[in-house]
C-alpha positions, 0 to 999 in steps of 0.5 A: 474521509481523510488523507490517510485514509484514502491512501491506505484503500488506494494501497490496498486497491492496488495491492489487490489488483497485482494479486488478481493479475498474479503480478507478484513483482508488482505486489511485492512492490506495493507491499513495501511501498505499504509498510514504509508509509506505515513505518512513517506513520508510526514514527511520526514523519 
């Protein structure tokens, strides 16, 4: 599995968990910390 892999399920892992436990500070958090490493990704950093 690689690197990137594993960090997108974590993030996803992590994400579901603030959803179970009704976190929404928690989710809102994750989410953004989701879409800025899909926005390096995409920009190639």
């Amino acid at each position: 599995m690689t690197l990137d892999t594993q960090m997108t399920l974590d993030l996803l892992q992590e994400l579901l968990m603030a959803l179970r436990a009704n976190d929404a500070d928690g989710y809102k958090s994750w989410l953004a910390l989701g879409i800025e490493e899909i926005g390096r990704e995409v920009a190639g950093w």
